[in-house]
PDB file of N, CA, C and O in Angstrom:
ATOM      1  N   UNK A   1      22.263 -13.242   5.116  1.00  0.00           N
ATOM      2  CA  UNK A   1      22.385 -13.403   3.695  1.00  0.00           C
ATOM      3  C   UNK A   1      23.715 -14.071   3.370  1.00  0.00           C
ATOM      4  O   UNK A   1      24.826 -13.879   3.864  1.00  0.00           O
ATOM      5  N   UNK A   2      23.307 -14.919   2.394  1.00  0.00           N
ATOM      6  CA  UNK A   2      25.282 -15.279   1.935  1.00  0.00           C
ATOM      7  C   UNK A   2      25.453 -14.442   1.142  1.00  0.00           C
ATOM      8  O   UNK A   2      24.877 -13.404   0.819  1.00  0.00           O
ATOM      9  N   UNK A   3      26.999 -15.405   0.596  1.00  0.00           N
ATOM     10  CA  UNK A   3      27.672 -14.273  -0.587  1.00  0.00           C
ATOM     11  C   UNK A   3      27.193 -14.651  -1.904  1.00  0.00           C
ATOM     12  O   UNK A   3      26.820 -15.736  -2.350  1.00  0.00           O
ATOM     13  N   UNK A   4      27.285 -13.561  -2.389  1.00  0.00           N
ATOM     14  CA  UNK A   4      26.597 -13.290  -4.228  1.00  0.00           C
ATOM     15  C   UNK A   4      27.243 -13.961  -4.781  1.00  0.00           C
ATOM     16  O   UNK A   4      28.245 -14.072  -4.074  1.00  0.00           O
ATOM     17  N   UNK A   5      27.430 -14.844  -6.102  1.00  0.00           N
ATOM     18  CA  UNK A   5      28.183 -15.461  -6.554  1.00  0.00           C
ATOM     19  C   UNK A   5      27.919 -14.884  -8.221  1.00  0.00           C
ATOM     20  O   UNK A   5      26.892 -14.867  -8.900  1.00  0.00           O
ATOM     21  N   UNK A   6      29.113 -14.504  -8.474  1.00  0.00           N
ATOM     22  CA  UNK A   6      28.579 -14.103 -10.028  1.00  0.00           C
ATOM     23  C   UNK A   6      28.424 -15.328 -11.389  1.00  0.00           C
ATOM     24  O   UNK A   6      29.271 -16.091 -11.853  1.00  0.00           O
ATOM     25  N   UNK A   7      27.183 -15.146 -11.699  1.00  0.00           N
ATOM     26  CA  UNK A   7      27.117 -15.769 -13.106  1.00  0.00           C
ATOM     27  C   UNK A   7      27.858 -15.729 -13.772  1.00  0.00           C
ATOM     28  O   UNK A   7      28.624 -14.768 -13.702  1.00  0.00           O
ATOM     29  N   UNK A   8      28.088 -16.865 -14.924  1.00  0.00           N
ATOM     30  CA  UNK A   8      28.704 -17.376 -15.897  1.00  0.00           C
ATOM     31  C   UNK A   8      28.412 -16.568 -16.986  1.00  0.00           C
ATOM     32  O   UNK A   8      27.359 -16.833 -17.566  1.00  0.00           O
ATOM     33  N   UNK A   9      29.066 -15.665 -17.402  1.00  0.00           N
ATOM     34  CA  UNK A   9      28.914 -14.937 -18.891  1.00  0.00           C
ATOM     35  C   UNK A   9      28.216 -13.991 -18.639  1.00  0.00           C
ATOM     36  O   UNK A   9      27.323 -13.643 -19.412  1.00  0.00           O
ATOM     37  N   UNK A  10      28.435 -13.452 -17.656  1.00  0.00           N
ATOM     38  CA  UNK A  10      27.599 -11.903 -17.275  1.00  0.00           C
ATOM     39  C   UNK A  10      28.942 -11.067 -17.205  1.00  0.00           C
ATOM     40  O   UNK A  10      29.942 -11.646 -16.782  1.00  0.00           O
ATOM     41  N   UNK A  11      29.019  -9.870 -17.555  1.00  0.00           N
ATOM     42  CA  UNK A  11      29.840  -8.761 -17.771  1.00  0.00           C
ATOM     43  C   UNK A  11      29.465  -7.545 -16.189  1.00  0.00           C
ATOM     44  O   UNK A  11      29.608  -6.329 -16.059  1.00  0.00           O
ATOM     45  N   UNK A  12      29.109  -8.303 -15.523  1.00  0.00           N
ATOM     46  CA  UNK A  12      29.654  -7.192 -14.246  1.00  0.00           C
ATOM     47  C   UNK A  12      29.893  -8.217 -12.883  1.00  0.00           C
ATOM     48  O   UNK A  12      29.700  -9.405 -12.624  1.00  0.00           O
ATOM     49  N   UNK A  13      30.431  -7.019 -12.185  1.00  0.00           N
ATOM     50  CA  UNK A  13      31.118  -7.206 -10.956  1.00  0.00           C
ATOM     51  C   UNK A  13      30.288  -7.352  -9.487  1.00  0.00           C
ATOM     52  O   UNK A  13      30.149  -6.320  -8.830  1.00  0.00           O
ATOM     53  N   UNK A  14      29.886  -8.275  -9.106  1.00  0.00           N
ATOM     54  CA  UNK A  14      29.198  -8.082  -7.349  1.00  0.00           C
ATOM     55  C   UNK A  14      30.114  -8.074  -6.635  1.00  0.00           C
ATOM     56  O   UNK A  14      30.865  -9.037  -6.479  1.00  0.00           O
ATOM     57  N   UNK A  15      30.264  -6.449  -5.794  1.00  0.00           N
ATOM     58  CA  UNK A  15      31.029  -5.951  -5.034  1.00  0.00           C
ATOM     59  C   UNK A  15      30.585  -6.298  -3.993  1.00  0.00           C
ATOM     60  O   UNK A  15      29.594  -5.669  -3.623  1.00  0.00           O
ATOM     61  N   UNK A  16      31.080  -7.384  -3.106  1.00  0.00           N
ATOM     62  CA  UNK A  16      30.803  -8.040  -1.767  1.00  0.00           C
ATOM     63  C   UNK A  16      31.457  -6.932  -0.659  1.00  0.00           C
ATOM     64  O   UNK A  16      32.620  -7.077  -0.283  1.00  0.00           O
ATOM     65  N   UNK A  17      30.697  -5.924  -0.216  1.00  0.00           N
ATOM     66  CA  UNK A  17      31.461  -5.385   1.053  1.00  0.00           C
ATOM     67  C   UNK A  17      30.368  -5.048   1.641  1.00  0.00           C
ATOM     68  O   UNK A  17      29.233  -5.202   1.189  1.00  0.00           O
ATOM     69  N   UNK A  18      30.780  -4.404   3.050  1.00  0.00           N
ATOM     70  CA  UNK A  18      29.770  -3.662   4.040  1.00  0.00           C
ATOM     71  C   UNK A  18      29.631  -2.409   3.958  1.00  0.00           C
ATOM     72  O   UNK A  18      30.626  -1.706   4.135  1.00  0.00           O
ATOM     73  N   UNK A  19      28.583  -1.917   3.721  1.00  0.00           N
ATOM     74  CA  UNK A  19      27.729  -0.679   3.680  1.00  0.00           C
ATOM     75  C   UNK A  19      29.074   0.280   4.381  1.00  0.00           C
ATOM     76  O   UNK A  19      29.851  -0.465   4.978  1.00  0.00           O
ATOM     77  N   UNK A  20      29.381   1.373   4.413  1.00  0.00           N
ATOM     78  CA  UNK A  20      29.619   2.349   5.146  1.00  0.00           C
ATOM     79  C   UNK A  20      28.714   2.859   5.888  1.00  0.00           C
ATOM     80  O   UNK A  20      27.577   2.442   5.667  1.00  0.00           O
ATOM     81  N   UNK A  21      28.891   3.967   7.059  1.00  0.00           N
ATOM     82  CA  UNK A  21      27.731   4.745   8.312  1.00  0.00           C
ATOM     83  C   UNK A  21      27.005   5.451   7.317  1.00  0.00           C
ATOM     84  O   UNK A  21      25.785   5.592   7.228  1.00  0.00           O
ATOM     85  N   UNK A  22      28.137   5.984   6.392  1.00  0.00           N
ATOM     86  CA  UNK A  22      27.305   7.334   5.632  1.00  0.00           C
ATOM     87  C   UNK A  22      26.749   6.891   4.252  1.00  0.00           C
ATOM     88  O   UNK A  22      26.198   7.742   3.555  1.00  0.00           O
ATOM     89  N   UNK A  23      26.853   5.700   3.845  1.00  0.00           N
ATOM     90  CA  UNK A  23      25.860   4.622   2.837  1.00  0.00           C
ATOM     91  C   UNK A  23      24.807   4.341   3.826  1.00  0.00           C
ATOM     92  O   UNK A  23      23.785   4.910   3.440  1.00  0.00           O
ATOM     93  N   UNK A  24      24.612   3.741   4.885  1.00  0.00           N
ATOM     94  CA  UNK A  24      23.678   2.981   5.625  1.00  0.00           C
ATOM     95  C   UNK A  24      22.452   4.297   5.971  1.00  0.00           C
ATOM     96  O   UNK A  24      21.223   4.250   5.928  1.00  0.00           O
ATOM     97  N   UNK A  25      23.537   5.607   6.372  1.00  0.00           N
ATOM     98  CA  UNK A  25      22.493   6.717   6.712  1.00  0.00           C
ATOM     99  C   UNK A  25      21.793   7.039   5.137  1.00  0.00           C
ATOM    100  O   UNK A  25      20.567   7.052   5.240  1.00  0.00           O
ATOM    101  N   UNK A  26      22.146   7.234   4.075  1.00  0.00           N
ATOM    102  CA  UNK A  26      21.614   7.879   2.803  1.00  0.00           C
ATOM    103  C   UNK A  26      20.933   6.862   2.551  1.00  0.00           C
ATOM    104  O   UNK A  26      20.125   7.271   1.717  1.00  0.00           O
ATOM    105  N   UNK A  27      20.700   5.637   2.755  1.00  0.00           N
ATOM    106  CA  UNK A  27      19.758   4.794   2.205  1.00  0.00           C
ATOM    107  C   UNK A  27      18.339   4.791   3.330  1.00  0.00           C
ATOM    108  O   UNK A  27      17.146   4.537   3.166  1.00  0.00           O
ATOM    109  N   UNK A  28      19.119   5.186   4.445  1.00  0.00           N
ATOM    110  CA  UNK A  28      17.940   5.272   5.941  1.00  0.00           C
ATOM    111  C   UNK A  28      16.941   6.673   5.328  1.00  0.00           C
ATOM    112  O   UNK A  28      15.732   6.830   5.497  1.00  0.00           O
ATOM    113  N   UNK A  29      17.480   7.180   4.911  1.00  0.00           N
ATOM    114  CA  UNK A  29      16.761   8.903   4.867  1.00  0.00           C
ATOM    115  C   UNK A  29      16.119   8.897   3.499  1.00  0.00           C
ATOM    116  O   UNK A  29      15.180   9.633   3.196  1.00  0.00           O
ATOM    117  N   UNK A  30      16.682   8.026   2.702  1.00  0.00           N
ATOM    118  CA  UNK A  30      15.759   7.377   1.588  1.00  0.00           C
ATOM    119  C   UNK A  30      14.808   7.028   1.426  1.00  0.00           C
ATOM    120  O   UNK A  30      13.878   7.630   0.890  1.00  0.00           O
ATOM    121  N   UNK A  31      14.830   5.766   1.938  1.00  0.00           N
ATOM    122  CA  UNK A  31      13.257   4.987   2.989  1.00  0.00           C
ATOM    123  C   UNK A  31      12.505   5.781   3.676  1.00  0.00           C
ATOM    124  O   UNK A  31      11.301   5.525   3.651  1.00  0.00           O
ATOM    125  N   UNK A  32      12.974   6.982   4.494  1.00  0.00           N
ATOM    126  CA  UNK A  32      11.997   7.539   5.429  1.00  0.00           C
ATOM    127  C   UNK A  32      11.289   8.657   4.330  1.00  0.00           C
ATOM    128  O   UNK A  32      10.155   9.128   4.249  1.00  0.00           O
ATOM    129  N   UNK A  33      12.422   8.819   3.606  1.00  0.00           N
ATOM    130  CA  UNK A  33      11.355   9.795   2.414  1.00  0.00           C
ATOM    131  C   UNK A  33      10.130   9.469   1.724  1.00  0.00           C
ATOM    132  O   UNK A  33       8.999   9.941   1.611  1.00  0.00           O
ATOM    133  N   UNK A  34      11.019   8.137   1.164  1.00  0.00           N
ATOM    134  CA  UNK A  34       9.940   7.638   0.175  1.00  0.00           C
ATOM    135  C   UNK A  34       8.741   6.989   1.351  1.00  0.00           C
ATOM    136  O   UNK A  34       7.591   6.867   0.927  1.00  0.00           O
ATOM    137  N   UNK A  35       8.983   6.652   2.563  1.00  0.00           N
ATOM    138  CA  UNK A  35       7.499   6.079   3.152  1.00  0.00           C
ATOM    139  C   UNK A  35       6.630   7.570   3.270  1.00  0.00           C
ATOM    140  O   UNK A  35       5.417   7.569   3.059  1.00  0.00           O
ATOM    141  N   UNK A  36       7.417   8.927   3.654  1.00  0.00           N
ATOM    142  CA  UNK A  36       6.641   9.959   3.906  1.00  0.00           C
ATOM    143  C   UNK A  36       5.531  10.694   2.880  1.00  0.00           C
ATOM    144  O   UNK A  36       4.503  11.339   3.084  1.00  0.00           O
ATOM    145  N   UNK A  37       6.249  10.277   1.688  1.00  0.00           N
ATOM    146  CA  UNK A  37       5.714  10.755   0.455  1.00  0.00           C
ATOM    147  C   UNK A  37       4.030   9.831   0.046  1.00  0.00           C
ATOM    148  O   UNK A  37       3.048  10.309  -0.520  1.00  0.00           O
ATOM    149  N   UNK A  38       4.238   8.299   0.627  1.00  0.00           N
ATOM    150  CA  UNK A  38       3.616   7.778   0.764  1.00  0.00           C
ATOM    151  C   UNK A  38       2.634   7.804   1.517  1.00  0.00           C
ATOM    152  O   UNK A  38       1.546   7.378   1.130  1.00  0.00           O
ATOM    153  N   UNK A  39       2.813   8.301   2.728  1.00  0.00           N
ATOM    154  CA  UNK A  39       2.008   8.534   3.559  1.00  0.00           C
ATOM    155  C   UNK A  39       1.112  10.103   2.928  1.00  0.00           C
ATOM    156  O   UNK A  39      -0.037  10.102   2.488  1.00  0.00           O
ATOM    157  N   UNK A  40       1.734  10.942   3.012  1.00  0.00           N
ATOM    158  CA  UNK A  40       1.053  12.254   2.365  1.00  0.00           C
ATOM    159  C   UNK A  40       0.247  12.252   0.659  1.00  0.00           C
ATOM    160  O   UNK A  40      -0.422  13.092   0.057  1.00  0.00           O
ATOM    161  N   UNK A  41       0.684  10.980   0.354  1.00  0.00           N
ATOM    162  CA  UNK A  41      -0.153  10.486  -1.139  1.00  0.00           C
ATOM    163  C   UNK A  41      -1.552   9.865  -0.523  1.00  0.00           C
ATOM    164  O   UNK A  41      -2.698  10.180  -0.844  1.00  0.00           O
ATOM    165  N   UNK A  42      -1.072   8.754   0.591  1.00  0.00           N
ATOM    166  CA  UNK A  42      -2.563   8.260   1.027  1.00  0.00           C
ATOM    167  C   UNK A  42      -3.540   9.163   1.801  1.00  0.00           C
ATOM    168  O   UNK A  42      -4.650   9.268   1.279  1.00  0.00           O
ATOM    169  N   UNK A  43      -3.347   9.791   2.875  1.00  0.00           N
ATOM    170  CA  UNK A  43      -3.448  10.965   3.490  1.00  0.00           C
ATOM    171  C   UNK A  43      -4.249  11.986   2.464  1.00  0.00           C
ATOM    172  O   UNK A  43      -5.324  12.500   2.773  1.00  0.00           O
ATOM    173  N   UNK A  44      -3.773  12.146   1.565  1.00  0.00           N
ATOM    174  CA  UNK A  44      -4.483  13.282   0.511  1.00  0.00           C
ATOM    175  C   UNK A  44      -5.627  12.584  -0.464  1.00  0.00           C
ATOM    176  O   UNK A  44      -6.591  13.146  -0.984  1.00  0.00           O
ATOM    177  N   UNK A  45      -5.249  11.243  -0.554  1.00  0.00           N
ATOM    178  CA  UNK A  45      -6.121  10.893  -1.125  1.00  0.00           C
ATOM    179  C   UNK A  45      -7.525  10.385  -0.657  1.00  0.00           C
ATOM    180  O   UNK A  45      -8.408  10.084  -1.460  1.00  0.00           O
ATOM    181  N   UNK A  46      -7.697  10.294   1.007  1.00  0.00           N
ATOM    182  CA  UNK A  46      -8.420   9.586   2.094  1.00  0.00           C
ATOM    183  C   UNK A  46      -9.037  11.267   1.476  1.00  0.00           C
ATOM    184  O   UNK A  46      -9.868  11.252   0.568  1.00  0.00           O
ATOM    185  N   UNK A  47      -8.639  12.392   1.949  1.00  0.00           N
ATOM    186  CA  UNK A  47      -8.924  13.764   1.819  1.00  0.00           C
ATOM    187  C   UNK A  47      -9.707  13.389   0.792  1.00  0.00           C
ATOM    188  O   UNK A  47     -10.865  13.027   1.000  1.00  0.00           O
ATOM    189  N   UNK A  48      -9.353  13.416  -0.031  1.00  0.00           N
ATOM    190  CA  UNK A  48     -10.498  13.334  -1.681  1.00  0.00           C
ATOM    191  C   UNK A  48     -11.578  13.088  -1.104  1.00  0.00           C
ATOM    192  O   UNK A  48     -12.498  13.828  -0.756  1.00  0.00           O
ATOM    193  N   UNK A  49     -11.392  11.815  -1.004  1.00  0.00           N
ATOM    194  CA  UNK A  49     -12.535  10.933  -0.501  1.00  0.00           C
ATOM    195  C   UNK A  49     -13.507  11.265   0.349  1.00  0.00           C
ATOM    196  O   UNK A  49     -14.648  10.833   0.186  1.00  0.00           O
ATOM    197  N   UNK A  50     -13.208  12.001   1.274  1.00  0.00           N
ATOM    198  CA  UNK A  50     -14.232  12.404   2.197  1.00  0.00           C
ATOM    199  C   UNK A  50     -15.287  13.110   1.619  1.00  0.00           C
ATOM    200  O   UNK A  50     -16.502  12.909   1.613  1.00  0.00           O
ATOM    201  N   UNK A  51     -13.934  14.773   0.690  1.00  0.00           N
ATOM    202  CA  UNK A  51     -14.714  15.968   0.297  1.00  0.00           C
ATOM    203  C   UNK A  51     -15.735  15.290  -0.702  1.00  0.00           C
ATOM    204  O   UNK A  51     -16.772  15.954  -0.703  1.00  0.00           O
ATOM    205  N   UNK A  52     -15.816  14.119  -1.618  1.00  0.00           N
ATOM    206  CA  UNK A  52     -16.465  13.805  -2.364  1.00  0.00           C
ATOM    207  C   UNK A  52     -17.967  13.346  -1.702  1.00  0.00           C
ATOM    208  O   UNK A  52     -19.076  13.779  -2.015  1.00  0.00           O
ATOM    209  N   UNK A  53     -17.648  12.402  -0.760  1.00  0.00           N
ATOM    210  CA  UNK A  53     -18.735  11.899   0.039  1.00  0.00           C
ATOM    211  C   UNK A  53     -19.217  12.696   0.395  1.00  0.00           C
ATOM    212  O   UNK A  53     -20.406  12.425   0.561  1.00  0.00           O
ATOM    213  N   UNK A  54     -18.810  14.335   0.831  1.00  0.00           N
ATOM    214  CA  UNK A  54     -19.852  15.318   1.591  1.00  0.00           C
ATOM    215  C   UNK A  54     -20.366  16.121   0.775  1.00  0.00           C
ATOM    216  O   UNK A  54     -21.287  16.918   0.953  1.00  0.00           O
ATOM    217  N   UNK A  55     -19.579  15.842  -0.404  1.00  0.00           N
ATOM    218  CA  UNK A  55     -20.149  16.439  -1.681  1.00  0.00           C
ATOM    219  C   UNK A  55     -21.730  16.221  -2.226  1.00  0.00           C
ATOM    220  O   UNK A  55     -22.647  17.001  -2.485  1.00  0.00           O
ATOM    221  N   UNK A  56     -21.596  14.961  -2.261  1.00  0.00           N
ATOM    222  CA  UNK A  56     -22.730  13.960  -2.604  1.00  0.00           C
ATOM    223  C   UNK A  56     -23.514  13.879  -1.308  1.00  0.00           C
ATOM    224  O   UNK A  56     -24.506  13.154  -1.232  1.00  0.00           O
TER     225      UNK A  56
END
C-alpha cells in the first residue's frame, strides 16, 4: 500500500504509522470473532432448513 495523502479541505488527520503487536492482535481476535459468529449464523440457519424440510 502507499501513503495516504490527505485531502484538500478535509478537517482530519491520516495517522501514517505501523500497527502495534497488541493493535495487530485486537484486530486478529476481531476477525476471528466476527467470522465465528458468522459461521454459527450460517450453521443455524442450514439447521432451520433441514428441520423445515423434515417437517414437510
Amino acid at each position: 500500500m502507499g501513503i495516504v495523502k490527505e485531502p484538500l479541505h478535509i478537517d482530519f488527520v491520516v495517522e501514517n504509522r505501523p500497527l502495534t503487536k497488541a493493535e495487530e492482535k485486537q484486530i486478529s481476535d476481531y476477525i476471528t470473532s466476527q467470522r465465528k459468529k458468522g459461521e454459527l449464523k450460517h450453521n443455524a440457519s442450514a439447521r432451520t432448513l433441514k428441520n423445515k424440510q423434515k417437517a414437510n
